[in-house]
C-alpha positions in Angstrom: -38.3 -24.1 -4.7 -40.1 -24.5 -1.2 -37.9 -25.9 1.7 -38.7 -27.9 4.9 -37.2 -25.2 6.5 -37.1 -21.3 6.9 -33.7 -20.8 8.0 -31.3 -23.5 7.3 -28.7 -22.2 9.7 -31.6 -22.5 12.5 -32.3 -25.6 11.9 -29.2 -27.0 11.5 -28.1 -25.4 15.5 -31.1 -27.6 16.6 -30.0 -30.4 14.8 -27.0 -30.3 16.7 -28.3 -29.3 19.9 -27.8 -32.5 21.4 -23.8 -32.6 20.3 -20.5 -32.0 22.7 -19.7 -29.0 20.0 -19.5 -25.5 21.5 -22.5 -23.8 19.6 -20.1 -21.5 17.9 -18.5 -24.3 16.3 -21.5 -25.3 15.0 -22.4 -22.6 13.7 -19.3 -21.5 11.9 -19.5 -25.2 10.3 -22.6 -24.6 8.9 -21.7 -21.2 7.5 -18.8 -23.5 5.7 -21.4 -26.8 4.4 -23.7 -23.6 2.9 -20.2 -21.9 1.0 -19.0 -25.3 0.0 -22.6 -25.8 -1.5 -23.0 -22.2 -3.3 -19.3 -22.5 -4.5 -18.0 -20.3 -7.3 -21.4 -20.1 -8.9 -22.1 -17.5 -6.9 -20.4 -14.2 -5.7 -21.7 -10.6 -5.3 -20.0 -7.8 -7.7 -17.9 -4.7 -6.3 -16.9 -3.2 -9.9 -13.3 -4.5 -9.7 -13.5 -7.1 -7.9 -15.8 -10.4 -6.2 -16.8 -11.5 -3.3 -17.4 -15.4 -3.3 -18.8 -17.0 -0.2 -16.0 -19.2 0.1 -13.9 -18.6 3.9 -11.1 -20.3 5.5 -12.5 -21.0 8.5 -10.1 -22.8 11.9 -11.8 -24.3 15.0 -9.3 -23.4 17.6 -9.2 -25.3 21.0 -7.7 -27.7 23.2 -7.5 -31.5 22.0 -10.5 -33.6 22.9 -13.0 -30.2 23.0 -15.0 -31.8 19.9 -13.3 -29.8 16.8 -13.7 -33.1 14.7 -17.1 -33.7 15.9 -18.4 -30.4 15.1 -16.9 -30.4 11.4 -17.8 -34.3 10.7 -21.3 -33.1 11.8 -21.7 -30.7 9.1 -20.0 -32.1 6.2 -21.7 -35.8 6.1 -24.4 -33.4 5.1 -22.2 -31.6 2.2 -20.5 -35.0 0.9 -24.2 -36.1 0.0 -24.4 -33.0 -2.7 -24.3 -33.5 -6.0 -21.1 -31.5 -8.1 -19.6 -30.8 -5.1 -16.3 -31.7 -4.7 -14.5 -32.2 -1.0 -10.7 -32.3 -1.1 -8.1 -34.7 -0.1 -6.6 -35.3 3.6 -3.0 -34.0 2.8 -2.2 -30.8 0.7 0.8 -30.0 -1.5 0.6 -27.2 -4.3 0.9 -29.5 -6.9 -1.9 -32.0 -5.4 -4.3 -28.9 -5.7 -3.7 -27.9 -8.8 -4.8 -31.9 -9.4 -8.1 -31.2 -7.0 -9.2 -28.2 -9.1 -8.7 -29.9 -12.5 -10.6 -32.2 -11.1 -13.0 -30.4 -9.9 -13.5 -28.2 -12.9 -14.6 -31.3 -14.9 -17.8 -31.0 -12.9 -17.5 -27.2 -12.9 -21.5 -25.8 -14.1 -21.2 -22.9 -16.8 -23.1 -19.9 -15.1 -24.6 -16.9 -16.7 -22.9 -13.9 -15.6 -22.5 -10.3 -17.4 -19.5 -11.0 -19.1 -21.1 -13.9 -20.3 -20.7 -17.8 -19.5 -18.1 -18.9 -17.1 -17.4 -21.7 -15.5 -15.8 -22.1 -11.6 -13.5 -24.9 -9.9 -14.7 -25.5 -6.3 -13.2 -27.4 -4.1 -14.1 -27.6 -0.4 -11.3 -29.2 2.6 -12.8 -30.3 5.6 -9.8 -30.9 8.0 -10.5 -32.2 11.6 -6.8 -31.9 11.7 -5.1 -28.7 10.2 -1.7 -30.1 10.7 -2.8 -33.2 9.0 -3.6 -31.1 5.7 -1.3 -28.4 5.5 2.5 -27.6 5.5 3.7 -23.9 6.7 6.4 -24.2 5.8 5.8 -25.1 1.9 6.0 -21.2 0.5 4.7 -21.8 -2.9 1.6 -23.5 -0.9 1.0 -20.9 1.5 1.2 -18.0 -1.2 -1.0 -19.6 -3.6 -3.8 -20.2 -0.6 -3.5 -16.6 0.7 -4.0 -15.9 -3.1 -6.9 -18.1 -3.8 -8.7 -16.7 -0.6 -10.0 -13.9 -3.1 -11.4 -13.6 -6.3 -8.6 -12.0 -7.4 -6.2 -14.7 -6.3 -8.8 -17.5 -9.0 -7.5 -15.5 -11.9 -3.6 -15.5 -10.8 -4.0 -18.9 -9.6 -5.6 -19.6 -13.4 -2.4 -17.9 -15.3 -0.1 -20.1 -12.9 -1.1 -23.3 -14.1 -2.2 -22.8 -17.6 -0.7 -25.8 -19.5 -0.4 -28.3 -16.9 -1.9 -31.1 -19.0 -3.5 -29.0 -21.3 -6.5 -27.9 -18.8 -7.2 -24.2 -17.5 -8.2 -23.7 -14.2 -11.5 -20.8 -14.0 -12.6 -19.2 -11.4 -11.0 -21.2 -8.7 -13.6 -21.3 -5.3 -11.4 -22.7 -2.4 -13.5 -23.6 0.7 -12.0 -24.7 4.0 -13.0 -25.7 7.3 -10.1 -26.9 9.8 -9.4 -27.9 13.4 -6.5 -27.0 15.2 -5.4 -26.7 19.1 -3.3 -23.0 20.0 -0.3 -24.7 20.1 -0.7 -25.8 17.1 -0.6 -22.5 15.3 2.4 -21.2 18.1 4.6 -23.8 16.9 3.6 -23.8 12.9 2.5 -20.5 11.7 5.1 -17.7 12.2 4.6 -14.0 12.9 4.9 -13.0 9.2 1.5 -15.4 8.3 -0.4 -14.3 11.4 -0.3 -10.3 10.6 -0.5 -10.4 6.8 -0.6 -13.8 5.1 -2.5 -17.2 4.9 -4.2 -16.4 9.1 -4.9 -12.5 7.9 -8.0 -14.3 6.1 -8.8 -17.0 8.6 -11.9 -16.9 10.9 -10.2 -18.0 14.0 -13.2 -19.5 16.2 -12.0 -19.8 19.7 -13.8 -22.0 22.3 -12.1 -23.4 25.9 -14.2 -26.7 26.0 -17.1 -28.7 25.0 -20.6 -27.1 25.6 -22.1 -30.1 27.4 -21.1 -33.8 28.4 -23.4 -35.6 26.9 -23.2 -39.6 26.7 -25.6 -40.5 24.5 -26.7 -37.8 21.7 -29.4 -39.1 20.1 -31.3 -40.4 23.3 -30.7 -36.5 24.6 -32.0 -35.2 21.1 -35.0 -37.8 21.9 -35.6 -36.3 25.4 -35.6 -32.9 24.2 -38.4 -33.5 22.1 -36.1 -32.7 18.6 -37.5 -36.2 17.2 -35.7 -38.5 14.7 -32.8 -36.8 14.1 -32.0 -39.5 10.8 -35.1 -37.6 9.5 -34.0 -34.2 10.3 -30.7 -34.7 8.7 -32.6 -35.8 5.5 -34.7 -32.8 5.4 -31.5 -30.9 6.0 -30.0 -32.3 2.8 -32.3 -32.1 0.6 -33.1 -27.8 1.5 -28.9 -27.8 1.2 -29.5 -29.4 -2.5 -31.9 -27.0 -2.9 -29.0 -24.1 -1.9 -26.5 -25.9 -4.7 -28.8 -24.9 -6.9 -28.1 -21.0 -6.9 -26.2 -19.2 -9.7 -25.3 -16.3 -10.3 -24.7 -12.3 -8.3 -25.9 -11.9 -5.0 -27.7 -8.2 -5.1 -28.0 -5.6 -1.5 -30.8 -4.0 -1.2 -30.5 -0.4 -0.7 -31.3 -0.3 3.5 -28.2 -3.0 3.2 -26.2 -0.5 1.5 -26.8 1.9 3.8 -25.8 -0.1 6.8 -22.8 -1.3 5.1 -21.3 1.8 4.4 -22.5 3.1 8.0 -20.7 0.0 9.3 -17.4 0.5 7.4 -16.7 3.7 8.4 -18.0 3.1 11.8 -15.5 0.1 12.5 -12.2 2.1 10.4 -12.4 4.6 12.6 -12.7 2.9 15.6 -11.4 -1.4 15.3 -13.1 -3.2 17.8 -11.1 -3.7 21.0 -8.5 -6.1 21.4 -7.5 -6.6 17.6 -4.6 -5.0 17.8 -3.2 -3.7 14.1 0.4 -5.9 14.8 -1.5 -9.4 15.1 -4.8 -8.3 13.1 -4.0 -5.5 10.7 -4.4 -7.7 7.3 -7.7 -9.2 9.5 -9.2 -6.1 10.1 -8.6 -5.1 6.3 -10.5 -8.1 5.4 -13.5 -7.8 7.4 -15.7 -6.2 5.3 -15.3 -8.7 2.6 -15.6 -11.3 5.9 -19.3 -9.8 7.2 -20.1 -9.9 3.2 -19.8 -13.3 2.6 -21.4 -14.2 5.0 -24.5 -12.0 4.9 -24.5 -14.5 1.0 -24.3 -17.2 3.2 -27.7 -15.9 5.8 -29.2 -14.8 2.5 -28.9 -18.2 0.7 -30.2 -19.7 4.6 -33.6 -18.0 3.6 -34.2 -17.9 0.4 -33.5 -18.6 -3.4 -33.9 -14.7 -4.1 -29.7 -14.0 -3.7 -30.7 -10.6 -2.1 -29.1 -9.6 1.0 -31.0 -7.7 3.5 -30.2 -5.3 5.9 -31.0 -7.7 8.6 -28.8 -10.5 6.7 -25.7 -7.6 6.9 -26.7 -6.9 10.5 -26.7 -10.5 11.5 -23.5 -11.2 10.0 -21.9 -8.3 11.8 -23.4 -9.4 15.2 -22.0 -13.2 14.7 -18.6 -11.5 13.1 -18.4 -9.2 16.5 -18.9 -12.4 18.8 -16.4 -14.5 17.4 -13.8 -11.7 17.2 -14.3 -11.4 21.0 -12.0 -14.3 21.5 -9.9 -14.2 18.6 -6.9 -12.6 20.6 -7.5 -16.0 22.8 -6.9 -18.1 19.8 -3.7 -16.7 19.4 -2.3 -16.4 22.9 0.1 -18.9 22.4 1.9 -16.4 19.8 2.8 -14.5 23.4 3.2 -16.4 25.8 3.1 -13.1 28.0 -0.2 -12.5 27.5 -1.3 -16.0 28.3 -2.7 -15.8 32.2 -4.1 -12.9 31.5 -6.4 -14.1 29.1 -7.4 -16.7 31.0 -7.9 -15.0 33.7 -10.7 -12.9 31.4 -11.9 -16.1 30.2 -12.4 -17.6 33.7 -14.2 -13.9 35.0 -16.5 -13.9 31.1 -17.8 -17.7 32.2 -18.4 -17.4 36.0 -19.3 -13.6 36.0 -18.3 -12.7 40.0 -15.6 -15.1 41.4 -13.6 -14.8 44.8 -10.5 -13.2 44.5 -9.0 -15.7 46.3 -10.7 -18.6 44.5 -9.5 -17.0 41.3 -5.8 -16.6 42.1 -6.1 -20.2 43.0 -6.9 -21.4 39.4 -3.4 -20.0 38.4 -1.2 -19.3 41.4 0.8 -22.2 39.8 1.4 -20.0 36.6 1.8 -16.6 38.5 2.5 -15.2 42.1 0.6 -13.0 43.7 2.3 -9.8 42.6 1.7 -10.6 39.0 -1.8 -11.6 39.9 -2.3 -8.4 40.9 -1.2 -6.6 38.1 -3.1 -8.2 35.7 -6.2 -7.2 38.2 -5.1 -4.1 38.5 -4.7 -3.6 34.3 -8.3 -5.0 34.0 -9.6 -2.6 36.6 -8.2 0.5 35.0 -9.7 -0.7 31.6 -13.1 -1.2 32.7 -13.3 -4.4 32.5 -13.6 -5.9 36.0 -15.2 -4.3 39.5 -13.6 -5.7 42.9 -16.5 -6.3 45.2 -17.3 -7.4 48.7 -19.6 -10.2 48.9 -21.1 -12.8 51.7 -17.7 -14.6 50.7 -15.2 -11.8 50.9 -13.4 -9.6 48.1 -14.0 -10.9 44.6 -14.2 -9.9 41.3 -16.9 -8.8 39.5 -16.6 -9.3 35.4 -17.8 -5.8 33.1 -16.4 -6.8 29.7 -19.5 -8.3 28.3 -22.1 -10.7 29.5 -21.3 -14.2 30.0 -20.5 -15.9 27.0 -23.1 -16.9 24.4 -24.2 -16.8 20.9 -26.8 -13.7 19.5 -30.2 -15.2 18.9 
């Protein structure tokens, strides 16, 4: 089936190139219109066990940064596609059990080796997390850290056999959810952030709104990206185009080969910063993380369900730059290690600042003593530099470059 565009994930980041949205959240909302449109139809096999493309993704920032902006964006693209079915505002077990029997009435039958089955797919778009879900509702939280997997459709399946005489198949759960830090510090305990329902969020962390822009769609106009009506058309109809796919996703053998490099590469050595007490069950997910989403690059492309090497390899990339500030999105879990990150936020943005400019930002949270501590703990990491400049002493940022997304 020919598309109006090559890359739907492209195309969509210019699409919203004229929004308030940091990039990242645009990006990670996309990743969640293409899942909720592939739903359980799809999945790539590992002997005992699936991988669907389904995640549980949370925009994490301050209020007013554009979380509901960034998700609305996306999913008046995903509410136009036929069979797919978008969840209610407010969640209670028994109200999903009611969404999937619902949604398995529209539920396709799909060829697979074991035959026919069928799925129940339901996507959540929440601009709100706190609007949608209770933390402290046990029997919820349990049966979404089961139905993360596809492991979890099958238990979630024996669970409700009987409930008004319908079975629930291969249940696909899809969610994309705002939130602000203190948020999850005051609603999601310890216990859910190492090992539970968090363990198998995407946690994409921004400070603030890419751009102040007034008026979008004169700014889209002056940056020559044309009727952007149109554009979202075209973008609908390549995403009906992506509902269409059935069936196993396949690797190609370089993709295997990177994969496995990968995997043993990143076990051995985690990336820095996710510690094992706040990311262990995150860090055991990951590979089925960069998996589902090389589907979701692969479906982007293509109708041919293989996954590339270079899908894998941009997955991983994207993975590795939102992980970067996943120990910011849960800062408020210690409130310790608060000025410190953002005093690593601050330095990633700017680069080089004066020292004295910097402790100025946050001589209200810290004195000078602490200050220098935290400098001094940076320094001895590798992080930071001190420098001398036109201006005086200052700090000079090593951690990474200024913050962006890979191309």
């Amino acid at each position: 089936m020919a598309r109006h565009f090559e890359n739907w994930l492209k195309a969509y980041m210019s699409y919203t190139a004229a929004t308030e949205p940091p990039e990242v959240w645009g990006y990670w909302t996309a990743v969640s219109v293409i899942a909720g449109a592939l739903q359980g139809k799809t999945y790539f096999g590992m002997g005992f066990f699936e991988w669907c493309p389904n995640f549980y993704i949370l925009l994490l920032g301050p209020p007013g940064s554009g979380k509901s902006t960034a998700i609305n964006t996306g999913m008046r693209l995903l509410k136009g596609i036929k069979n797919v079915h978008i969840g209610s505002d407010s969640l209670t077990w028994q109200s999903l059990v009611d969404e999937f029997v619902e949604a398995s009435a529209g539920g396709t039958g799909i060829r697979s080796r074991g035959g026919m089955r069928k799925h129940s797919s339901v996507t959540y778009c929440l601009g709100e997390l706190g609007t949608f879900l209770n933390p402290h509702d046990k029997k919820l939280m349990s049966t979404l850290t089961a139905l993360w997997g596809g492991d979890g459709g099958e238990d979630f399946k024996r669970r409700t056999v009987g409930r008004g005489g319908r079975q629930i198949e291969k249940a696909f759960l899809n969610v994309l959810a705002g939130a602000t830090p203190t948020w999850v510090q005051d609603n999601l305990p310890p216990s859910l952030i190492g090992t539970g329902f968090t363990s198998r969020c995407i946690l994409v962390y921004a400070e603030s709104k890419k751009a102040l822009i007034a008026y979008p769609r004169r700014m889209a106009a002056s940056q020559g990206a044309g009727d952007t009506e149109n554009m979202a058309r075209l973008l609908q109809e390549d995403l009906s185009k992506i509902a269409k796919l059935q069936g196993e996703f396949t690797l190609s053998e370089e993709a295997y080969r990177m994969g496995e490099a990968w995997y043993a590469q990143y076990s051995a050595h985690p990336p820095v910063g996710l510690s094992e007490d706040e990311f262990g069950g995150y860090l055991n997910r990951r590979q089925a993380h960069a998996h589902k989403l090389a589907m979701i690059h692969s479906a982007a492309e293509s109708d041919d369900m293989v996954v590339s090497a270079r899908h894998l390899e941009e997955s991983i990339t994207m993975l590795e730059a939102t992980e970067k500030a996943m120990p910011a999105a849960l800062s408020g879990m210690h409130e310790e290690l608060r000025p410190q990150i953002r005093i690593e936020q601050t330095l990633r943005k700017y680069g080089t600042v004066n020292q004295l400019e910097l402790y100025a930002r946050f001589k209200s949270k810290m004195d000078w003593r602490t200050f220098q501590s935290i400098l001094m703990g940076l320094e001895e990491a590798g992080m930071i530099a001190p420098i001398m400049n036109q201006s005086g002493k200052a700090i000079r940022w090593l951690g990474s470059k200024p913050d962006s997304l890979p191309s």
